[in-house]
KETOR-774780 format. One record per residue (C-alpha): residue in one letter; x, z, y. Coordinates in steps of 0.05 Angstrom, whole numbers, m for minus. Last residue first. Layout:
BEGIN
code, x, z, y
A, X, Z, Y .
...
//
This chain:
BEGIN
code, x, z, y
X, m179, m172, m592 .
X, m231, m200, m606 .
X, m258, m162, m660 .
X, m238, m93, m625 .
X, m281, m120, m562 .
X, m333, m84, m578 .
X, m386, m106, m532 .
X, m363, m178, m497 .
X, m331, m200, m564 .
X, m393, m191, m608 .
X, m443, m222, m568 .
X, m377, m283, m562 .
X, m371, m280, m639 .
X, m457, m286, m642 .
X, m460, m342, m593 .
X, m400, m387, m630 .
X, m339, m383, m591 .
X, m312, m448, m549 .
X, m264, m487, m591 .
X, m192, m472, m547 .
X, m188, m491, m472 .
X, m243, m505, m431 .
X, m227, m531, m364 .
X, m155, m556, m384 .
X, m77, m542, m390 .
X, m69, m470, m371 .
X, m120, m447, m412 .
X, m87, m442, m484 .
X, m31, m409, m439 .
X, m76, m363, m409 .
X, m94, m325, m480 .
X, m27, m329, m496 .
X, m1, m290, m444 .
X, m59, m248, m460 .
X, m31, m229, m527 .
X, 40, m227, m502 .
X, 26, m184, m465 .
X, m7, m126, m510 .
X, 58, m139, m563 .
X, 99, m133, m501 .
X, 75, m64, m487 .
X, 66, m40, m562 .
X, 136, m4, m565 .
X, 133, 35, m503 .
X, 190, 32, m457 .
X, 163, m22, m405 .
X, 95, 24, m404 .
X, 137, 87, m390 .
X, 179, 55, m330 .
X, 105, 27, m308 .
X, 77, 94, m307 .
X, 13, 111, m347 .
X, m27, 183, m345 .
X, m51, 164, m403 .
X, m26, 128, m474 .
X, m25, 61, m492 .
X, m85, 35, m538 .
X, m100, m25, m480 .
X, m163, m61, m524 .
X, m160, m143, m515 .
X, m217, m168, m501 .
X, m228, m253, m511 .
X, m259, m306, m482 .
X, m316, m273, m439 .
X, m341, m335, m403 .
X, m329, m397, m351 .
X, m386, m451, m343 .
X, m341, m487, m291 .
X, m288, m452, m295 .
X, m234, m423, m346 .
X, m244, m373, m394 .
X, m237, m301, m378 .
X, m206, m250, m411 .
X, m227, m177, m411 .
X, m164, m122, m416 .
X, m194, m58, m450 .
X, m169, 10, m426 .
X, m134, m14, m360 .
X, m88, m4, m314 .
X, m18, m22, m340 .
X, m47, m77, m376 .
X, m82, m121, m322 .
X, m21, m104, m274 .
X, 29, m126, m323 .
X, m10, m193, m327 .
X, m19, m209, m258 .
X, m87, m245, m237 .
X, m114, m188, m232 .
X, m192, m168, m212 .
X, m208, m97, m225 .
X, m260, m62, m251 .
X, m270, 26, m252 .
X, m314, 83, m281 .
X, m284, 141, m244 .
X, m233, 176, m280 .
X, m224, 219, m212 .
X, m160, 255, m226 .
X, m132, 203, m266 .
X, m164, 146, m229 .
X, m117, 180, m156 .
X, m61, 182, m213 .
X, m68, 107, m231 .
X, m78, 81, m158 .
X, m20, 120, m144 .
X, 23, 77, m194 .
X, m7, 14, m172 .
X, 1, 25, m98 .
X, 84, 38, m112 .
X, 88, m24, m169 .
X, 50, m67, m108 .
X, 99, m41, m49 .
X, 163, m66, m105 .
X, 125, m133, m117 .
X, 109, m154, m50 .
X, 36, m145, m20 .
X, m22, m199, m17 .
X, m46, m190, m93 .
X, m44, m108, m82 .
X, m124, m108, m84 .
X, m143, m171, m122 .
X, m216, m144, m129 .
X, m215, m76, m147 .
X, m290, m46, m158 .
X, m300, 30, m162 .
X, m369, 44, m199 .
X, m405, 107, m195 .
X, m367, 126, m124 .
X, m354, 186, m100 .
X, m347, 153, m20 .
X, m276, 182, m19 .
X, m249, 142, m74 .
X, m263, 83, m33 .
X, m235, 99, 30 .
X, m172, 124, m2 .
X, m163, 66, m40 .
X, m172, 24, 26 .
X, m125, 74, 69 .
X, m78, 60, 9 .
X, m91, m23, 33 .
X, m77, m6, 101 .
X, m9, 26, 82 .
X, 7, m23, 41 .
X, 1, m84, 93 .
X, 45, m31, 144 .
X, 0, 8, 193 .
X, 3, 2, 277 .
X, m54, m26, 268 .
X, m83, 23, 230 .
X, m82, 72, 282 .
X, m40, 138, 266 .
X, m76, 197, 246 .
X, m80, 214, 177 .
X, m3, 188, 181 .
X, 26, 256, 149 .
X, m14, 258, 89 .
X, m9, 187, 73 .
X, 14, 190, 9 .
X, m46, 166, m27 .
X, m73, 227, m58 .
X, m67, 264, 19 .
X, m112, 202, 44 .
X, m157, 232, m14 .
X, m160, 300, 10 .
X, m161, 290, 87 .
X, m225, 243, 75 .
X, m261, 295, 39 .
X, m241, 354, 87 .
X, m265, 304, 142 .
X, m336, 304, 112 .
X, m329, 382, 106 .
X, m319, 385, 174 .
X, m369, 344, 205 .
X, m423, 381, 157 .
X, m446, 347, 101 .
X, m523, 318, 95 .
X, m511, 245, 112 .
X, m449, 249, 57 .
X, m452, 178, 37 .
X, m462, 136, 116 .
X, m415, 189, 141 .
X, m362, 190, 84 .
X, m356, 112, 100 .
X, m338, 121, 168 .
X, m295, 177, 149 .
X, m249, 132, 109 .
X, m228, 89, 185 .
X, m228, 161, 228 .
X, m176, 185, 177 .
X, m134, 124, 173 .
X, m137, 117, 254 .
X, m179, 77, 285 .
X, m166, 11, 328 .
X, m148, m31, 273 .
X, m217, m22, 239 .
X, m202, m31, 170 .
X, m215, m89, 123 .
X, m168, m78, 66 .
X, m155, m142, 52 .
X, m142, m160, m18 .
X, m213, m124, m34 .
X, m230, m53, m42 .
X, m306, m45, m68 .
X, m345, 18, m70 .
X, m412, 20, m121 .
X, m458, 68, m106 .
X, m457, 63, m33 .
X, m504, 2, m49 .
X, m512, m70, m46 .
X, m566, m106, m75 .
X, m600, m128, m140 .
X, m563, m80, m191 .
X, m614, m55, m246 .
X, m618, 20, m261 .
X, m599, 58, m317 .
X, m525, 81, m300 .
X, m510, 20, m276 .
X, m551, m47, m302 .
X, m530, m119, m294 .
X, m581, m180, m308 .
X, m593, m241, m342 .
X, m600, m309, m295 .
X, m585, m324, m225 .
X, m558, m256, m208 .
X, m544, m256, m131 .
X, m477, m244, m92 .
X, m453, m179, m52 .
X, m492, m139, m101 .
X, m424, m105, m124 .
X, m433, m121, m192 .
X, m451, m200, m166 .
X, m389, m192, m123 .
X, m337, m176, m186 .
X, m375, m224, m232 .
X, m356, m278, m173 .
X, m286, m257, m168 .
X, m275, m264, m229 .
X, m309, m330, m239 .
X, m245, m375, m276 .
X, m230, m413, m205 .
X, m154, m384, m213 .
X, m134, m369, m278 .
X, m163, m312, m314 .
X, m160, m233, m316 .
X, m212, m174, m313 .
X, m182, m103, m324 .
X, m234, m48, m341 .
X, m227, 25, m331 .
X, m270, 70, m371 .
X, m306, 133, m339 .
X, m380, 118, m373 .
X, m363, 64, m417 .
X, m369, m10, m402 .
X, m417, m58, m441 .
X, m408, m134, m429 .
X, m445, m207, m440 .
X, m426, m259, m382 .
X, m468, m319, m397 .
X, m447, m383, m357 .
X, m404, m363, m289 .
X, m395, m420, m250 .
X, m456, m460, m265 .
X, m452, m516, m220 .
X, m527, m538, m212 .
X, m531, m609, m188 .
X, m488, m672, m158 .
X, m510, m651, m79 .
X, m487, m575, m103 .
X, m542, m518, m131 .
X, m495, m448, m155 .
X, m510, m416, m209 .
X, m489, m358, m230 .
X, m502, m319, m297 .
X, m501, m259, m328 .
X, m517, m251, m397 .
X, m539, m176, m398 .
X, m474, m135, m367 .
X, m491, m70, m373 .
X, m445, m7, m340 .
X, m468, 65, m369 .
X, m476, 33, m432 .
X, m425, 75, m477 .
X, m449, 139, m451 .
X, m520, 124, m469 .
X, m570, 181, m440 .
X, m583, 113, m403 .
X, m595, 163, m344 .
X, m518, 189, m355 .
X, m523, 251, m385 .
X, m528, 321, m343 .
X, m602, 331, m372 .
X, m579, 331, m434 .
X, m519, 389, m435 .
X, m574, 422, m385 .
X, m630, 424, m443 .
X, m585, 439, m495 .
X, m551, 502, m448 .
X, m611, 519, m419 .
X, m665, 532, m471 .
X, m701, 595, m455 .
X, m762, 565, m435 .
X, m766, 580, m360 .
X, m689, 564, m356 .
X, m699, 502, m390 .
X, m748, 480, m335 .
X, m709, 507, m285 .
X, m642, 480, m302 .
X, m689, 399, m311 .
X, m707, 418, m240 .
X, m637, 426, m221 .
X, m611, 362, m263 .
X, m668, 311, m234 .
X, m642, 338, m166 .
X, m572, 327, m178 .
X, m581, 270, m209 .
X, m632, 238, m147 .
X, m574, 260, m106 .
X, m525, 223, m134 .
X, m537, 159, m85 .
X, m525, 203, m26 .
X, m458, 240, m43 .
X, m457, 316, m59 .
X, m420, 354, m23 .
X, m378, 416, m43 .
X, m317, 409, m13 .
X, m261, 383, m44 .
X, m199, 417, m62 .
X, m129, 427, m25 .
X, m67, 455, m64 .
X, m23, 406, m48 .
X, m24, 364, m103 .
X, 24, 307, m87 .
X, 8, 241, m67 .
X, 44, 177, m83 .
X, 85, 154, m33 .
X, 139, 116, m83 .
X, 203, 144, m29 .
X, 253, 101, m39 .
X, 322, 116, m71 .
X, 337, 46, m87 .
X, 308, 77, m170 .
X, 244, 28, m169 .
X, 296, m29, m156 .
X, 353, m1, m212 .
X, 285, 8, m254 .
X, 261, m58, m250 .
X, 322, m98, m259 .
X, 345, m56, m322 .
X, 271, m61, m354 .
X, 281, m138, m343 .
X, 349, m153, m370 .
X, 330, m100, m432 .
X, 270, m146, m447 .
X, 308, m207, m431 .
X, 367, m193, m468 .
X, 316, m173, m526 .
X, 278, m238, m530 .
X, 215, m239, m556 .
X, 173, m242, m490 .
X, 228, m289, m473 .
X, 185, m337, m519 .
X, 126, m327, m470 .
X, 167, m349, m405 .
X, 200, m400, m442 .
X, 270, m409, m410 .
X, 305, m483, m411 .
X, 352, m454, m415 .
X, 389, m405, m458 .
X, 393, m334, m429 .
X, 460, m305, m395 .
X, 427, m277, m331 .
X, 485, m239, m286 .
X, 453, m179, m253 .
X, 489, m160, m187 .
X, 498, m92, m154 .
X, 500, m91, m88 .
X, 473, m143, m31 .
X, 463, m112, 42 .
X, 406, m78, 80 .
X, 416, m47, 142 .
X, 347, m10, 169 .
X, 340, m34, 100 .
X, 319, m45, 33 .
X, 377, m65, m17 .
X, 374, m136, m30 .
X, 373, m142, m108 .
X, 429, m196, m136 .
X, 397, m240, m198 .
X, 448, m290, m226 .
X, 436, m351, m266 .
X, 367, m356, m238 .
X, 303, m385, m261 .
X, 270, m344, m307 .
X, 293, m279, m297 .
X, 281, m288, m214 .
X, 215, m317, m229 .
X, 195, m253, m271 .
X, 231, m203, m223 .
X, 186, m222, m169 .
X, 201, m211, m98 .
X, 238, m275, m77 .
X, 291, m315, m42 .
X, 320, m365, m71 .
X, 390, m395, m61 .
X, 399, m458, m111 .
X, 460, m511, m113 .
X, 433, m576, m137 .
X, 437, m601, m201 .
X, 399, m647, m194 .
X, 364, m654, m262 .
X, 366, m582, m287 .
X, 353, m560, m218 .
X, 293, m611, m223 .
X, 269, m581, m280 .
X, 278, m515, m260 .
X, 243, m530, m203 .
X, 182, m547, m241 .
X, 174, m503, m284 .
X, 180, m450, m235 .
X, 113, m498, m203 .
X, 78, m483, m265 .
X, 85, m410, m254 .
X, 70, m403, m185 .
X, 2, m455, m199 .
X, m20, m410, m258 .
X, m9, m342, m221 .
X, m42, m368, m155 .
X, 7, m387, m95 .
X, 32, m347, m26 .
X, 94, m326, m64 .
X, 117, m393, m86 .
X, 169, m413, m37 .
X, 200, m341, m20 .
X, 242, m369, 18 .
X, 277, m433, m17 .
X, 345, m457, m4 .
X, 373, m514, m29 .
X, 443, m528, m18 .
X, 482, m599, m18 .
X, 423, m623, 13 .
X, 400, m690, m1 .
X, 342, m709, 45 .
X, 295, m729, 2 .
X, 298, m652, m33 .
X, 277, m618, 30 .
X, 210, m669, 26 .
X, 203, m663, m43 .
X, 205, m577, m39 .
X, 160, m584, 20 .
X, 108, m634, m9 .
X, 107, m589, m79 .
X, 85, m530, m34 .
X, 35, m582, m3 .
X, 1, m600, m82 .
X, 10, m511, m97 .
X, m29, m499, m36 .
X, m83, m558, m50 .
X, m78, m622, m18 .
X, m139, m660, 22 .
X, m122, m610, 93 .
X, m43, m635, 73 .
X, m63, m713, 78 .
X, m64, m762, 17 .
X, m28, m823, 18 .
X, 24, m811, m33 .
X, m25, m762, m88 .
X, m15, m800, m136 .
X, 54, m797, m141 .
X, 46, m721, m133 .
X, 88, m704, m195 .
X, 148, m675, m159 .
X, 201, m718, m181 .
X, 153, m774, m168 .
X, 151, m754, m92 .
X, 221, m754, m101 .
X, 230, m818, m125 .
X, 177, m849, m83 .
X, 219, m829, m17 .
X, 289, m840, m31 .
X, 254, m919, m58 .
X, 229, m926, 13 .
X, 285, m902, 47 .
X, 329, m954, 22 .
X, 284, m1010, 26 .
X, 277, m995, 95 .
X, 355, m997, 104 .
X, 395, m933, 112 .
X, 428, m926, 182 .
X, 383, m869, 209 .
X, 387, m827, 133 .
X, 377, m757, 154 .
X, 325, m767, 211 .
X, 293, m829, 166 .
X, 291, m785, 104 .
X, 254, m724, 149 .
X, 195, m768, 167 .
X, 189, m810, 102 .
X, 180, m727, 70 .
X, 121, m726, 114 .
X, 98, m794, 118 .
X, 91, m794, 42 .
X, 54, m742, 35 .
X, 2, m765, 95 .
X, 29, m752, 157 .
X, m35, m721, 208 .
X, m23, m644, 184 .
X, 53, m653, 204 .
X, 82, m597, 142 .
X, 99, m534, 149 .
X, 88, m515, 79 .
X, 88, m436, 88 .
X, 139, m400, 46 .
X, 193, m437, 71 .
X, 241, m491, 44 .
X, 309, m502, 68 .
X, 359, m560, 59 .
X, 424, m538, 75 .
X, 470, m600, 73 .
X, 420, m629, 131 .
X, 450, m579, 177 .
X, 424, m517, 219 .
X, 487, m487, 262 .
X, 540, m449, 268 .
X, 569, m446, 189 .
X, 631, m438, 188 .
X, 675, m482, 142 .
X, 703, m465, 73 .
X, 661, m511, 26 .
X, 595, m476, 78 .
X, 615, m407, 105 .
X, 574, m355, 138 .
X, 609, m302, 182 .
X, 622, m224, 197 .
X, 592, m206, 254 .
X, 532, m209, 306 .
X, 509, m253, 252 .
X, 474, m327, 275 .
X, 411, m335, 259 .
X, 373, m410, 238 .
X, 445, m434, 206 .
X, 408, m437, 151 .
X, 461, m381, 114 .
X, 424, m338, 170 .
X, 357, m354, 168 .
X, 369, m334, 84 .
X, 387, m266, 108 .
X, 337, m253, 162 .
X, 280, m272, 124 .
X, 312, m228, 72 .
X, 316, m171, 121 .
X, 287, m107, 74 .
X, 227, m101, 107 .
X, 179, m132, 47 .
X, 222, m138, m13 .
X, 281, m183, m26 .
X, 303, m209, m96 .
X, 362, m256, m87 .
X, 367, m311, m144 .
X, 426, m344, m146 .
X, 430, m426, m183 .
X, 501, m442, m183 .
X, 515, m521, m179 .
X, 578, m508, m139 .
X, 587, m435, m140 .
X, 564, m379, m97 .
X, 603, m325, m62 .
X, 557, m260, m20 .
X, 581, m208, 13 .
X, 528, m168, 67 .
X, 567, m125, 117 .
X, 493, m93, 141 .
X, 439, m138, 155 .
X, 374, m110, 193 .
X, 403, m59, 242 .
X, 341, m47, 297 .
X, 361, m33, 361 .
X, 316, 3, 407 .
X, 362, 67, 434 .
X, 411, 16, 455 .
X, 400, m65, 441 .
X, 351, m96, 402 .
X, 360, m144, 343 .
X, 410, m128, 289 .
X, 464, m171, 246 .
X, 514, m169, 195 .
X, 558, m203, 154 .
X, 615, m187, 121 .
X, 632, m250, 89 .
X, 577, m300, 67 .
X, 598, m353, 26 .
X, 572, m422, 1 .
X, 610, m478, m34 .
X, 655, m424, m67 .
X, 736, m456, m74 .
X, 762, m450, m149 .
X, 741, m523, m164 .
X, 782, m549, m92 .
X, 740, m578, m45 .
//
């Protein structure tokens, strides 16, 4: 093959499924030269045919035109010199690691000598760090341990191409990252030729050479193309400094946020809510009224309303307590303490982001608010009373949305209103759930079953859900974590301006850095588990209503992330990290948060 000659092209390709009035066109004259050795990053969100596409150079799909060329030759059919990876592992769940990728070298390599495949096999099991790991089974390996298995296995068998779908997309923050690392460093070392598939603009920065957005479909093809000049190997906190990635990034965003799709975010339309007041505010209500006609009696209404309409605390800035909270769980070896001591204070209408690596507790603080999981030690208070079960006062959206895929998006939220608003007519209670589906963009599909529902539009029939129940304490626990990057920046977004209207005291659970910042007014940092803690706060001084096109043009943004970038990097290689904080520092960190910050 001559230098000048691409190993891989696509020309003109295209491709649809159906026929007549039900054909669907996925790929639409899609262009596409790579060079030997060229690492390409293609960033595909969800429906835009990238399963499709990379099928396709597999040899998986074959185009209804146009063609797929390998060093000049069409491509018909799978072949070893394509070695694919998908995003699940798909690996024989009786092989051990070693059996697996053993399987694959002896189909590639029939005529190699025992020996021979023996030594193909522990180098790239070393190559992927899971040398001792050989004889374990995928049930005893952990997500990132059988994505490694997949990427070693494809590897073993010498393709001349490597393609990877969306490899890392199903993994934690700490285990995606490490694992970009890591093929990097065996790109660097191999020097294979890279196709990768994904939805984050991060991974694509830091690993590819060039970065080509898939336009969403009904016939999606590649345009523009972003060509990545930045030294290697690349630091994902010293590009924090780097300009050409700063501008690199911003560019890539907007050009994706700016495809010409529709961001579903509600617009005012004129409708209010009725007047109803929800079940666990009624004791307020009441306790407000009779305070009105006390002061009313005496003359005295405006002081004696102004206090009777505080929180019960009559503390604004302890409306949500955290008293040394802890969890403890027994085990056959003894207590685990997962979550040792969490000390907090959260302001009446403040928005909290809660971050650490996987296993930190998040998720467990998040439940024991909720009153999903018992308080083994210290206690949580909202607005004046202690948390020690479940309650309509506090309305939790997790990854899954958990609807009921037989109702419609209206019918699903109004379940909720019914068990709040007991007192509300039928009408008014659908006039709440009409108002905030309208917030979430789904105004016109109030009444279409949820199964019939993309991921994010069950999760905005979650937000909307929630809002609608009024409650004192919304609680986000991982809620866009399952969707691609561009539906996650849309869900954000009218998240914010659903807050904005509401500014409902609110947590969430991120493991995604941007995220954490974009939302919040104080970022809280978690150490990592066992015996995990308030590390560190970090205070978000950016101003409101937030977009992310406004957050990655503010000057302070990347001084805010790098800050917790940090923070999990000095966790990313043990249990405990740094010198834990003296008692007083960590009092001190958990309630101001300006000294730890």
């Amino acid at each position: 093959m001559s230098e000048a000659t691409p190993i891989l092209e696509l020309k003109h390709v295209s491709k649809s499924y159906g026929s007549g009035d039900g054909v669907t066109h996925v790929l639409a004259d899609v262009n596409l030269s790579i060079r030997e050795g060229e690492f390409v990053a293609i960033l595909g969100f969800s429906g835009s045919g990238k399963t499709t596409l990379i099928s396709t150079i597999a040899g998986l799909v074959q185009p209804d035109a146009g063609e797929v060329l390998m060093k000049g030759k069409p491509v018909t059919e799978p072949g070893p010199e394509r070695g694919l990876v998908f995003q699940s592992y798909s690996l024989m769940p009786w092989l051990t690691v070693h059996g697996n990728i053993m399987l694959a070298v002896e189909t590639v390599f029939p005529k190699a000598t025992a020996e021979e495949r023996e030594a193909r096999v522990a180098r790239y099991i070393a190559m992927v760090g899971l040398s001792h790991a050989r004889d374990r089974k995928p049930a005893e390996l952990s997500g990132g341990m059988r994505q490694r298995v997949g990427i070693a296995r494809a590897l073993a068998m010498s393709p001349e191409v490597l393609l990877l779908d969306e490899p890392l997309s199903a993994l934690d923050a700490l285990t995606r990252s490490k694992l970009q690392d890591e093929i990097e460093r065996i790109w660097e070392e191999d020097k294979k030729t890279v196709v990768l598939i994904t939805n984050d603009v991060d991974e694509a920065l830091l690993l590819a050479d060039r970065v080509i957005p898939l336009t969403l479909g009904p016939g999606a093809t590649l345009d523009r193309e972003f060509v990545i000049d930045l030294p290697r190997p690349r630091d994902r906190t010293a590009a924090n400094h780097d300009p050409e990635f700063k501008r690199l990034r911003a560019e890539i965003t907007q050009y994706l946020m700016d495809m010409g799709i529709e961001q579903g975010s509600g617009e005012d339309d004129g409708s209010r809510l009725p007047d109803v007041v929800p079940v666990h505010f009624r004791e307020d209500v009441a306790r407000i009224k009779a305070a009105f006609a006390e002061a009313k009696k005496a003359g005295e209404l405006p002081k004696a309303w102004a206090e009777a309409a505080r929180p019960k605390t009559g503390i604004v800035n302890r409306y949500v307590e955290f008293d040394e909270v802890k969890k403890i769980y027994p085990t056959p070896k003894g207590p685990l303490t997962v979550v040792d001591g969490f000390d907090l204070e959260m302001k009446r209408g403040e928005f909290i982001s809660l971050i650490g690596h996987s296993g930190c507790g998040k998720s467990t603080v998040l439940t024991m608010v909720a009153g999903l999981t018992d308080v083994s030690m210290g206690g949580i208070i909202l607005d004046g009373r202690e948390v020690d079960r479940a309650g309509p006062d506090r309305a939790v959206v997790f990854q899954a949305p958990s609807l009921f895929p037989w109702l419609t998006a209206k019918e699903n939220v109004l379940l909720g209103c019914d068990e709040v608003y007991p007192t509300a007519t039928r009408a008014e209670k659908a006039d709440v759930a009409e108002y905030y589906l309208a917030r979430v963009g789904l105004g016109d599909a109030m009444d279409k079953p949820a199964s019939d529902m993309s991921n994010g539009m069950r999760q905005r029939v979650g937000i909307a859900r929630a809002f609608a129940l009024s409650p004192k304490l919304l609680l986000l626990d991982e809620p866009f974590g399952m969707l691609d990057s561009l539906t996650r920046w849309q869900l954000q977004e009218v998240l914010m301006e659903v807050w904005t209207r509401t500014q409902v005291t609110a947590i969430c659970v991120t493991h995604d850095v941007d995220e954490a910042i974009l939302l919040a007014d104080r970022v809280v940092m978690m150490t990592n588990g066992p015996n995990a803690e308030i590390g560190r706060i970090l205070e978000v001084d950016l101003p409101r209503p937030r977009t992310r096109k406004a957050l990655l043009a503010h000057p302070d943004y990347y001084a805010y992330r790098e800050q917790v970038l940090t923070f999990l990097e000095e966790y990313e290689q043990g249990a405990h990290g740094p010198a834990k904080a003296a008692p007083a520092e960590k009092k001190a960190a958990g309630n101001g948060g300006r000294e730890a910050a």
